[in-house]
OpenMM code with the backbone's topology and positions (N, CA, C; nanometers):
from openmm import Vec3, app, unit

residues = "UNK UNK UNK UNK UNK UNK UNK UNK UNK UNK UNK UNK UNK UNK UNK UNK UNK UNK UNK UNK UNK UNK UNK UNK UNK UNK UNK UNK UNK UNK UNK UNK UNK UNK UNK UNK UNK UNK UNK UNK UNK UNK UNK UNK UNK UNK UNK UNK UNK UNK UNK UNK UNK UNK UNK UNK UNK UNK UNK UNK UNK UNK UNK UNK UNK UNK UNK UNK UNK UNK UNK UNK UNK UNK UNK UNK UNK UNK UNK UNK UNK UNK UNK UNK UNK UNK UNK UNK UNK UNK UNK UNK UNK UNK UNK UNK UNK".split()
positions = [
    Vec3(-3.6036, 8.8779, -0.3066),
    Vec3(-3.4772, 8.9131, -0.2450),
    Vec3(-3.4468, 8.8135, -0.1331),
    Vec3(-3.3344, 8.7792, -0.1502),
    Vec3(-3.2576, 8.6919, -0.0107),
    Vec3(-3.2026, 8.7059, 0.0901),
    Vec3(-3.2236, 8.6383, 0.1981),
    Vec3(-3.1954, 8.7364, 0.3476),
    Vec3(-3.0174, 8.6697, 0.3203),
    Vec3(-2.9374, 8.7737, 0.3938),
    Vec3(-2.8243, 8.8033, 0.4146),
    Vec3(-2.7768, 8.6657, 0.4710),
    Vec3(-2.6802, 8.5688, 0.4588),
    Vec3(-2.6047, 8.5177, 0.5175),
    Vec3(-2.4755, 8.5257, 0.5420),
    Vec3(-2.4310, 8.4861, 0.6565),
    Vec3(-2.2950, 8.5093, 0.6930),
    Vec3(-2.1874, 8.4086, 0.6446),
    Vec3(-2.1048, 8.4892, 0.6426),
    Vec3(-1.9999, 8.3357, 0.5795),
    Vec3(-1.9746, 8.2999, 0.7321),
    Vec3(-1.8802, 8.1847, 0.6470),
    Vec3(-1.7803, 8.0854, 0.7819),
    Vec3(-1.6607, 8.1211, 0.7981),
    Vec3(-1.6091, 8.1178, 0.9079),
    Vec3(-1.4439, 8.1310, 0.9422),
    Vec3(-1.3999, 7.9954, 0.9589),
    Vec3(-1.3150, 7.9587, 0.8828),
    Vec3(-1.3136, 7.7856, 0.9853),
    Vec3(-1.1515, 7.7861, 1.0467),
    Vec3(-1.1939, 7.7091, 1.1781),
    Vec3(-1.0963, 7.7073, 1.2657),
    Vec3(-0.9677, 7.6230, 1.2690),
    Vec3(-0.8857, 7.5317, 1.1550),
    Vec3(-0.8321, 7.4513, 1.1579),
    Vec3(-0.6770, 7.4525, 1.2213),
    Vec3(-0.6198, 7.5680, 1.2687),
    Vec3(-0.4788, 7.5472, 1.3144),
    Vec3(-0.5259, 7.6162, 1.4852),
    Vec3(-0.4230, 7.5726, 1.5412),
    Vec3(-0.4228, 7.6433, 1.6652),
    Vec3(-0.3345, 7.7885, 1.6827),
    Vec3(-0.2503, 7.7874, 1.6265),
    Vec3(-0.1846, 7.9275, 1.5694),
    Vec3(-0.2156, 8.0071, 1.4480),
    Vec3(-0.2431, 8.1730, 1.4476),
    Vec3(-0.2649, 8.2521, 1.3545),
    Vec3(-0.1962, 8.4009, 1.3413),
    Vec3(-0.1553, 8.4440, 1.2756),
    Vec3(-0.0579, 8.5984, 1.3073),
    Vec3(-0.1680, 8.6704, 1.4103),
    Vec3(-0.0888, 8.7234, 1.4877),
    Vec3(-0.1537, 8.8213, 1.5997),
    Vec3(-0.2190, 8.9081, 1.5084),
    Vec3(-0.3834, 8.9419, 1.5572),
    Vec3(-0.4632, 9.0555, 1.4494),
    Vec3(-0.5032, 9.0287, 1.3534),
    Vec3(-0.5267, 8.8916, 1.3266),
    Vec3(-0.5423, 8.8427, 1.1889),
    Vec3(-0.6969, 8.7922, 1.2441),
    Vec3(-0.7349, 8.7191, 1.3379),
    Vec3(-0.8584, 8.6837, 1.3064),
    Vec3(-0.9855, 8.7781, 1.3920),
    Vec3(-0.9275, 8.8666, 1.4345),
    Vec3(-1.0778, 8.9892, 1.4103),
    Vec3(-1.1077, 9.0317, 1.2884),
    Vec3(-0.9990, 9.0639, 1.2018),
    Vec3(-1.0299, 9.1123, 1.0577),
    Vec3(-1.1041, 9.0165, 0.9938),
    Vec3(-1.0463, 8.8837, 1.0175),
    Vec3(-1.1206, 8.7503, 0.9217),
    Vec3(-1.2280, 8.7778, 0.9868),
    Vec3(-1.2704, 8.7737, 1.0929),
    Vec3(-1.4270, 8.7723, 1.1704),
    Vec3(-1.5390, 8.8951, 1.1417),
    Vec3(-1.4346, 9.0323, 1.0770),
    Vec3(-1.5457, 9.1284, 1.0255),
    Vec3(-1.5539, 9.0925, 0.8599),
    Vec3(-1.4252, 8.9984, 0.7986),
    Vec3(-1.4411, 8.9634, 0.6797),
    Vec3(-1.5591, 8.9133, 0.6616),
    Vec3(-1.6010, 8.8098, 0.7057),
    Vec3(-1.7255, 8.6868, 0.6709),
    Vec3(-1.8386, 8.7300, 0.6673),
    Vec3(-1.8817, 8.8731, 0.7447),
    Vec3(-1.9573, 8.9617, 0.7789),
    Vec3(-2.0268, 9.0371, 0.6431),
    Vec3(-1.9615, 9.0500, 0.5418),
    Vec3(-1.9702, 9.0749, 0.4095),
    Vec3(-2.0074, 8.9591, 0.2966),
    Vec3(-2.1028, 9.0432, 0.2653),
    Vec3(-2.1961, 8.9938, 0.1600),
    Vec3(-2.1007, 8.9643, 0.0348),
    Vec3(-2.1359, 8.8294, -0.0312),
    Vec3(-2.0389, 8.7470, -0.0767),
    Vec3(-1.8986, 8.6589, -0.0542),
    Vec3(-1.8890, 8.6935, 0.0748),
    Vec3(-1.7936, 8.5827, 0.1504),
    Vec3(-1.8205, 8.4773, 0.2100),
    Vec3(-1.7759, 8.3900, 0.1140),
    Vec3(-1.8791, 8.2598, 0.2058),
    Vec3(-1.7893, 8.1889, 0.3123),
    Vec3(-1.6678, 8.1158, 0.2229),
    Vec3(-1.5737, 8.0498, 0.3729),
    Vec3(-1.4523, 8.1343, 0.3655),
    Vec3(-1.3759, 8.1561, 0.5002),
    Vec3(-1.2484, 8.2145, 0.5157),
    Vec3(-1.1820, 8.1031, 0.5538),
    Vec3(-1.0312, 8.0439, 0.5330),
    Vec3(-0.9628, 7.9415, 0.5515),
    Vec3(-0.8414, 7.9832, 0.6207),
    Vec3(-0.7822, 8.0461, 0.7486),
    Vec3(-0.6564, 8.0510, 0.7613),
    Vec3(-0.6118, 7.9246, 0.6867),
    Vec3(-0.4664, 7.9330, 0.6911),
    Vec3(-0.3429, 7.8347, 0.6277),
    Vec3(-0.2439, 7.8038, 0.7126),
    Vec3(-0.1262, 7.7872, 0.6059),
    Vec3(0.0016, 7.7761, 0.6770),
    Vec3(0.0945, 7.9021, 0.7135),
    Vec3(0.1254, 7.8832, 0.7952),
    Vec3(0.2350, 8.0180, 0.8494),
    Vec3(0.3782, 7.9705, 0.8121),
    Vec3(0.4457, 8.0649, 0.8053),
    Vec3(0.5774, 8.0675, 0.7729),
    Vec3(0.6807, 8.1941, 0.7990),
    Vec3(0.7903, 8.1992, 0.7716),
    Vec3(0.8729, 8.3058, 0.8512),
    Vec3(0.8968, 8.3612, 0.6648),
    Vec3(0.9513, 8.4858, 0.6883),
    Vec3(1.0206, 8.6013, 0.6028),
    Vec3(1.1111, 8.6630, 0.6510),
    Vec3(1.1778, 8.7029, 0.5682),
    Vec3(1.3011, 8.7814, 0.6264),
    Vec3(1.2801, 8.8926, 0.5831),
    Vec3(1.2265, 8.9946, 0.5349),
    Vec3(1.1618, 9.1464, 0.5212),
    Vec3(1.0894, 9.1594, 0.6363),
    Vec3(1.0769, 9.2596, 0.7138),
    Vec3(0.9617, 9.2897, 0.8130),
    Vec3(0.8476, 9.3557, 0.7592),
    Vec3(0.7293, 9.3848, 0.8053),
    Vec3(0.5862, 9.4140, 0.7657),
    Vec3(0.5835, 9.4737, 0.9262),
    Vec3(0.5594, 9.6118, 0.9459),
    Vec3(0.5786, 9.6453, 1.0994),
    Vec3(0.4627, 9.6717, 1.1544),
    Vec3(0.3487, 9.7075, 1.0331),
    Vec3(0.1878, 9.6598, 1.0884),
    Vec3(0.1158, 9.5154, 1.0082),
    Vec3(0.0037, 9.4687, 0.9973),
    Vec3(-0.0862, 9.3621, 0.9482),
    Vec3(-0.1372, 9.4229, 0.8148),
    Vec3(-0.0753, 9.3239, 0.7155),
    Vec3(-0.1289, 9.3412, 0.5975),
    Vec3(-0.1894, 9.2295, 0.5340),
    Vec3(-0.2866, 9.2655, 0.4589),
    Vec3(-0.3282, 9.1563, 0.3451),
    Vec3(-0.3729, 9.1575, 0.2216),
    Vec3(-0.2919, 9.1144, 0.1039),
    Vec3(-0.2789, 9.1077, 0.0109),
    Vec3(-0.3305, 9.0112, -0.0813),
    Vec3(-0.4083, 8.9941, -0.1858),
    Vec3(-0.4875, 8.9320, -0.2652),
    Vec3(-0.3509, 8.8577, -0.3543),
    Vec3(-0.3381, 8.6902, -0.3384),
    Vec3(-0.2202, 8.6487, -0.4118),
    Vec3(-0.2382, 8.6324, -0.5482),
    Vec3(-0.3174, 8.4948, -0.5443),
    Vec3(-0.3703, 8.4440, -0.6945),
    Vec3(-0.5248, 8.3659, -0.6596),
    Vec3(-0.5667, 8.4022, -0.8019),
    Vec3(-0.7054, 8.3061, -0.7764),
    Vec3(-0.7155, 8.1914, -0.7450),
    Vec3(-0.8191, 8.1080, -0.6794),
    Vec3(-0.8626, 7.9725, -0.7110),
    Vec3(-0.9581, 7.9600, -0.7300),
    Vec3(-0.9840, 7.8508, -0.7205),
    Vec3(-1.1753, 7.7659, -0.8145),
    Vec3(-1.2000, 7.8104, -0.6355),
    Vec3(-1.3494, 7.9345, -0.7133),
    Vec3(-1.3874, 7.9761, -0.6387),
    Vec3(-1.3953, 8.0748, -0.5358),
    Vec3(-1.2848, 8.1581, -0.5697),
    Vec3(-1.2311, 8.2534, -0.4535),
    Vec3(-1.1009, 8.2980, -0.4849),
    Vec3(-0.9870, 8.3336, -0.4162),
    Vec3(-0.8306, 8.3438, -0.3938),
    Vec3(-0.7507, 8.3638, -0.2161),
    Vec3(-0.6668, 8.3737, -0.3150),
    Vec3(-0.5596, 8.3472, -0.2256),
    Vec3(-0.5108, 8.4589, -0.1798),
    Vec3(-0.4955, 8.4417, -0.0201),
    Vec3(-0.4356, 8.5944, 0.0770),
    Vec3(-0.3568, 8.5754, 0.1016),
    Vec3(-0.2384, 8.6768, 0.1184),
    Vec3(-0.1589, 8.6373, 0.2377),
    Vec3(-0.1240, 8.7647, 0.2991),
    Vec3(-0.1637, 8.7045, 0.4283),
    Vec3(-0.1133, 8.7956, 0.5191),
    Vec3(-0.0181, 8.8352, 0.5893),
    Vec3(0.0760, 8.9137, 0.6422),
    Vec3(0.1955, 8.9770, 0.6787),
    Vec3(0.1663, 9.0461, 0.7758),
    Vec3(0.2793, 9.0199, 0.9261),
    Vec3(0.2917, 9.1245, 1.0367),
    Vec3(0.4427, 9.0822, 1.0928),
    Vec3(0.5099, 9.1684, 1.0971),
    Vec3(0.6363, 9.1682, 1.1515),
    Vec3(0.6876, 9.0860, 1.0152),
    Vec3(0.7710, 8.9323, 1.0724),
    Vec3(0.8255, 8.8538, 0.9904),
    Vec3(0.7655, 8.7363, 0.9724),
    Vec3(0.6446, 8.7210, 0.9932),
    Vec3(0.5692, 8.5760, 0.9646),
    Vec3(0.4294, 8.6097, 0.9103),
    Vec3(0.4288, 8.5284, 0.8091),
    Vec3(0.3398, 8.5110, 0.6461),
    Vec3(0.2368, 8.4127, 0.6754),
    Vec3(0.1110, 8.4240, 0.6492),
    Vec3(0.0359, 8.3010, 0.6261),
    Vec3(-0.0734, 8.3256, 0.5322),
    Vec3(-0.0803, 8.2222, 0.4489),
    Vec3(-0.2031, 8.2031, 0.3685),
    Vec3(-0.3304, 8.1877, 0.4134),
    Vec3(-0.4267, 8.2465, 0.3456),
    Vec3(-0.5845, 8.2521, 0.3689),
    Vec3(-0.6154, 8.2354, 0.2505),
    Vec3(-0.7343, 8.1566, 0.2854),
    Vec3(-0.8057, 8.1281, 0.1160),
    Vec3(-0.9770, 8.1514, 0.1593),
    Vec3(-0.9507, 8.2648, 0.0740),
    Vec3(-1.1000, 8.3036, 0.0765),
    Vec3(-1.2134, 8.2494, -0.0351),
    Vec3(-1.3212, 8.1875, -0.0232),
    Vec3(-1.3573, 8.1265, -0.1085),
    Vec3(-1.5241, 8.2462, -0.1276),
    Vec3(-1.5025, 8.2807, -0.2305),
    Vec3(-1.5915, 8.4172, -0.2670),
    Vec3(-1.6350, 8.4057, -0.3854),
    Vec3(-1.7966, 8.5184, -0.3973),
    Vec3(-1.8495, 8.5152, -0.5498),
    Vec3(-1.8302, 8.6615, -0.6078),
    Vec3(-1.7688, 8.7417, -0.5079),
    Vec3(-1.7256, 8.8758, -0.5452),
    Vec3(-1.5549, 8.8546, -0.6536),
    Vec3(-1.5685, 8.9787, -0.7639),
    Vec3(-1.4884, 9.0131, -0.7959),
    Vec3(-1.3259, 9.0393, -0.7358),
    Vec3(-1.2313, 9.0818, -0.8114),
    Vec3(-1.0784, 9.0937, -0.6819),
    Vec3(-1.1283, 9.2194, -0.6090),
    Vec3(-1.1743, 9.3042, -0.7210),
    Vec3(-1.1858, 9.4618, -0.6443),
    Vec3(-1.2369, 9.5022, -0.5490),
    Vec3(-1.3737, 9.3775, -0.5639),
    Vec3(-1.4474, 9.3844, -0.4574),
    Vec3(-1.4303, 9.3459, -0.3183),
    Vec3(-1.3547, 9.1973, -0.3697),
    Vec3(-1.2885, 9.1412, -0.2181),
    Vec3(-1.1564, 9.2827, -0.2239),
    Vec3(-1.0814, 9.3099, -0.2547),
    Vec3(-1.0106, 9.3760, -0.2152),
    Vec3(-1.0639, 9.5433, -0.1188),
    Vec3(-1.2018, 9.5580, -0.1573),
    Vec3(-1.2639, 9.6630, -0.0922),
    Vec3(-1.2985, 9.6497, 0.0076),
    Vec3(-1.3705, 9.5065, 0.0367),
    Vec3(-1.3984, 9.4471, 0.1423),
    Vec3(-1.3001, 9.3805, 0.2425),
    Vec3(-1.1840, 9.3560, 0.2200),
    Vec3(-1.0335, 9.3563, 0.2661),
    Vec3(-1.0272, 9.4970, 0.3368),
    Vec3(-1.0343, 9.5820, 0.2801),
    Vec3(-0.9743, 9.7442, 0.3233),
    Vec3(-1.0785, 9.7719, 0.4439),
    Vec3(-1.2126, 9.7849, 0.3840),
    Vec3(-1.2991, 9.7785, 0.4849),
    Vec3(-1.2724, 9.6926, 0.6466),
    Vec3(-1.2669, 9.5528, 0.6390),
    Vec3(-1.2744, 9.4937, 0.8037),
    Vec3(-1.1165, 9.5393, 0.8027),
    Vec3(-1.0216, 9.5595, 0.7637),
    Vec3(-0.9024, 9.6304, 0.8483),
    Vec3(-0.8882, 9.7364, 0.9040),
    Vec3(-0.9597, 9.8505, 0.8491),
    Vec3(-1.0155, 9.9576, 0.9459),
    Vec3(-1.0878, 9.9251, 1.0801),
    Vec3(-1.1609, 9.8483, 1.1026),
    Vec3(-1.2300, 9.8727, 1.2275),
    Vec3(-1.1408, 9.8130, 1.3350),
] * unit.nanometer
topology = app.Topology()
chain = topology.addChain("A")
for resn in residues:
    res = topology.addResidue(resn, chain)
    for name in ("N", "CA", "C"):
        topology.addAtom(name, app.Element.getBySymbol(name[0]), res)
């Protein structure tokens, strides 16, 4: 059996939606998450009046998030060996705390 490692958060923008990176920080915390990637931000014109995150599409290796609060969107790319359901359980999970 293999001892537990933590994934990575990596830090590349200086801006991130408010509330978005404690969740990423209990994300990585979970077994099978290896890197978390904030992205690019962008505006919407629908509001989101709490923090959501939503599983977009796959990639080699993981998928694609995006997250929502108020009117601004940004992509996360989670790069994982878990299933959607699973990342999506593990999604539900660090947004509770």
């Amino acid at each position: 059996m293999g001892k537990k490692t933590e994934g990575r958060l990596v830090w590349n923008h200086s801006t991130h939606i408010r509330n978005l990176i404690p969740v990423l920080e209990r994300l990585v915390q979970h077994d099978g998450i290896q890197t978390v990637t904030p992205g690019v931000i962008g505006r919407v014109k629908n509001h989101s009046p709490i923090l959501q995150l939503r599983i977009s599409v796959p990639i080699r290796g993981g998928f694609k998030v995006i997250a929502r609060e108020g009117k601004t969107v940004q992509e996360v790319f989670i790069l994982t060996n878990l299933e959607q359901e699973q990342l999506e359980a593990a999604i539900a999970l660090a947004m509770k705390k």
